[in-house]
Backbone as CSV, one residue per row, in Angstrom:
resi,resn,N_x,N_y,N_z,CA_x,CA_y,CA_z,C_x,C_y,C_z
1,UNK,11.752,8.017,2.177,11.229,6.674,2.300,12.338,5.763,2.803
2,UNK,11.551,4.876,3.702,12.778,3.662,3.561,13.140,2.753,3.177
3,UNK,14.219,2.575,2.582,14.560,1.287,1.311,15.698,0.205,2.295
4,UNK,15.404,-0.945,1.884,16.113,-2.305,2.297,16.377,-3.063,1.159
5,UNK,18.233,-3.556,1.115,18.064,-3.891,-0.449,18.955,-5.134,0.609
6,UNK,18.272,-6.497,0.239,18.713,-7.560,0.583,18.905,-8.668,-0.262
7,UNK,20.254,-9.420,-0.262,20.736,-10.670,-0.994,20.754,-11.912,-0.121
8,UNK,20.739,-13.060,-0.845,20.423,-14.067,0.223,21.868,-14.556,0.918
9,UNK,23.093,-13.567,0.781,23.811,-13.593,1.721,23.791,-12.609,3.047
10,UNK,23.622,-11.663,2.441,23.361,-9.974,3.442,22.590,-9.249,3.113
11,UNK,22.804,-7.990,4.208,21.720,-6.942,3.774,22.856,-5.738,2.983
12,UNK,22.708,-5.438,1.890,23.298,-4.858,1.152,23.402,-2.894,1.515
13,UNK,21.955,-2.734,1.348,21.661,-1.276,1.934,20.109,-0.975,2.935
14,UNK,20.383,-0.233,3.752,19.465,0.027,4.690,19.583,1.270,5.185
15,UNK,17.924,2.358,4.926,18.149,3.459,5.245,17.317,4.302,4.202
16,UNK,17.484,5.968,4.579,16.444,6.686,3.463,17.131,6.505,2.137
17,UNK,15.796,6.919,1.302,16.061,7.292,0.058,15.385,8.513,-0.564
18,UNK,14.998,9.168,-1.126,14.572,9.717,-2.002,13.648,8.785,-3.359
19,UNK,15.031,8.706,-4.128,14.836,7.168,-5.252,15.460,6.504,-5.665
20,UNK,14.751,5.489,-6.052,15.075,4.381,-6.627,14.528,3.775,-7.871
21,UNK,15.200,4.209,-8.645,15.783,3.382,-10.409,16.280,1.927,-10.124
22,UNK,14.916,0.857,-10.434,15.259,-0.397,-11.102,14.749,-0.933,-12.239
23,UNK,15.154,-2.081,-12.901,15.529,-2.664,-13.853,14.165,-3.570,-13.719
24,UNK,12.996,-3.381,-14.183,11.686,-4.562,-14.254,11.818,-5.233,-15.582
25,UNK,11.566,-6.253,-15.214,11.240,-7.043,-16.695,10.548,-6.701,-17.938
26,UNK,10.118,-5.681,-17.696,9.211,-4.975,-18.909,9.621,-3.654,-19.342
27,UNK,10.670,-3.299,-18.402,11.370,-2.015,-18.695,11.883,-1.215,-17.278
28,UNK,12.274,0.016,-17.247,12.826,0.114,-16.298,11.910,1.452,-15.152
29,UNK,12.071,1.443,-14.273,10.975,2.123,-13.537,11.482,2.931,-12.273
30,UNK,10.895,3.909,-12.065,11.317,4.638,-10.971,10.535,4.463,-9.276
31,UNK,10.770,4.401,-8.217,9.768,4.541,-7.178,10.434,5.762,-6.276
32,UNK,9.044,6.390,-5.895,9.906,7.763,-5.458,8.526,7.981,-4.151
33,UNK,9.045,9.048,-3.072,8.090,8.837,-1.822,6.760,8.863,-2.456
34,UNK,5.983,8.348,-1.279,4.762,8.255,-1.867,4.123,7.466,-2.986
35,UNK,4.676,6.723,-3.145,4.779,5.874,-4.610,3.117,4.939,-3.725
36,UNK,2.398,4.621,-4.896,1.673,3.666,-4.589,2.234,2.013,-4.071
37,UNK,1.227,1.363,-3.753,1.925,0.290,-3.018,2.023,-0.975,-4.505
38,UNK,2.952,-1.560,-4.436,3.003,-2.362,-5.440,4.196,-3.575,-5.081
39,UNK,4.245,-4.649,-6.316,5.226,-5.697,-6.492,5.507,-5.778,-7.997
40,UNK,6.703,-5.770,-7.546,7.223,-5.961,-9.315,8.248,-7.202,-9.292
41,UNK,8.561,-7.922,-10.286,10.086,-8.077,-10.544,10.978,-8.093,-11.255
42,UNK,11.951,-7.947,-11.156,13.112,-7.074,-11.402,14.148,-8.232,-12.323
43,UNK,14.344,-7.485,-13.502,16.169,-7.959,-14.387,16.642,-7.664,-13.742
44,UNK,17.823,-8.609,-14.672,19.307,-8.166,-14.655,19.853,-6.696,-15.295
45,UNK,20.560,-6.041,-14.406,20.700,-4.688,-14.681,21.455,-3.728,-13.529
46,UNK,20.808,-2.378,-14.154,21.610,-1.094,-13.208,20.290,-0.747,-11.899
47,UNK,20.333,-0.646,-10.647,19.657,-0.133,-9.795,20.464,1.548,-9.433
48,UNK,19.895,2.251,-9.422,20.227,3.475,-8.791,19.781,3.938,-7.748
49,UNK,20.017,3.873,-6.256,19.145,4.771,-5.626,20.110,6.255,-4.870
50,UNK,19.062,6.898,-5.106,19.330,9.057,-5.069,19.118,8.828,-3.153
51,UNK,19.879,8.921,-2.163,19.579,9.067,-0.952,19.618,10.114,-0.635
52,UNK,19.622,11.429,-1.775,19.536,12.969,-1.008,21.027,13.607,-0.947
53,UNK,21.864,12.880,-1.182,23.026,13.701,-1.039,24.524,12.941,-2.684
54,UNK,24.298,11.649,-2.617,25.003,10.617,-3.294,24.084,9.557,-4.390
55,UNK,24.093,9.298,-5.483,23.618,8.476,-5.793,24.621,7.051,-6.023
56,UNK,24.059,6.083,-5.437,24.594,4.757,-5.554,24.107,3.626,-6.221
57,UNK,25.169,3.399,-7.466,24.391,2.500,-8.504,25.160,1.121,-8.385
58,UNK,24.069,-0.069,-8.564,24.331,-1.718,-8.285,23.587,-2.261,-9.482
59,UNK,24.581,-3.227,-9.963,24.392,-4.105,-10.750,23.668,-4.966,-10.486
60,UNK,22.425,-5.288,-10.281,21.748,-6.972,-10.093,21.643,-7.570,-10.672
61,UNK,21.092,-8.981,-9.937,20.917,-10.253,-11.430,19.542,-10.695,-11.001
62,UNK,18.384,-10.128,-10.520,16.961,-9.704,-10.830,16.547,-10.341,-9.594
63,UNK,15.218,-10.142,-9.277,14.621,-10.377,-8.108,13.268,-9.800,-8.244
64,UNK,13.087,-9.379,-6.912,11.378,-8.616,-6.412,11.839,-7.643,-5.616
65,UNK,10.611,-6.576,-6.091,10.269,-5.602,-5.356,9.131,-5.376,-4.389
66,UNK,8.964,-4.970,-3.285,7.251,-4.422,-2.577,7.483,-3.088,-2.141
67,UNK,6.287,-2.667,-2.236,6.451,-0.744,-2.388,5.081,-1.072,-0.662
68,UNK,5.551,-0.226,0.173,3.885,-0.366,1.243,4.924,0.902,2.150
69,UNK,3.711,1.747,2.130,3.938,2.976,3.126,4.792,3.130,3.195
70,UNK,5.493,3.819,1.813,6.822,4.879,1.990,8.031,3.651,2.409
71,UNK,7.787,2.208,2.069,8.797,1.455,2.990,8.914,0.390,1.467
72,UNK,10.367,0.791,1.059,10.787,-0.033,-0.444,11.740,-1.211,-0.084
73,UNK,11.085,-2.745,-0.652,12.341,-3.658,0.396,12.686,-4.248,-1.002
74,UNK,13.480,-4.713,-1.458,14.083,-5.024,-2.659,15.340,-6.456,-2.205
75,UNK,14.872,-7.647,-3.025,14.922,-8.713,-2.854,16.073,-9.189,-3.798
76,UNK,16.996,-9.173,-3.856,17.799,-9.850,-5.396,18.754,-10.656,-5.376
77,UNK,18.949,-11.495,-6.280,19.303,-12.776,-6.281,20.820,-12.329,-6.305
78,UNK,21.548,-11.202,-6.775,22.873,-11.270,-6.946,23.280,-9.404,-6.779
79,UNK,24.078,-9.200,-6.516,24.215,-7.766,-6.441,25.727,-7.443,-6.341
80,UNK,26.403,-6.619,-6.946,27.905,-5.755,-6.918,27.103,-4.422,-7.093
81,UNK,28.076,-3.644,-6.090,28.503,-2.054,-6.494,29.168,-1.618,-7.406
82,UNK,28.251,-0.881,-8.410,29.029,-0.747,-9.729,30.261,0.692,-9.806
């Protein structure tokens, strides 16, 4: 799938994934290919995403998610590489 993880300074990550582990306000959740289409949003917390070879985990300080045809764009207000 393809994931876009953008801050309202830059674009943070762009490119496949496998998955992605974030941090929802109600608990924490996985989206993986094929995932139904959805919106969530997102705590403060750990994001993980598995790109198939490395997993790379980021700290956010919460935002939104939209899930539509295999295409994950992830919105957040604050982000470091943990």
């Amino acid at each position: 799938m393809q994931l876009e993880i953008l801050s309202p300074e830059k674009k943070i990550y762009s490119g496949e994934a496998v998955g992605v582990q974030m941090p929802g306000i109600t608990g924490s959740f996985e989206v993986l290919n094929n995932h139904a289409p959805m919106i969530a949003a997102l705590a403060t917390g750990k994001m993980r995403v598995n790109t198939g070879k490395e997993n790379i985990i980021y700290t956010i300080k919460g935002g939104f998610v939209e899930v539509v045809n295999n295409t994950v764009s992830v919105l957040v207000e604050g982000v470091e590489k943990a």
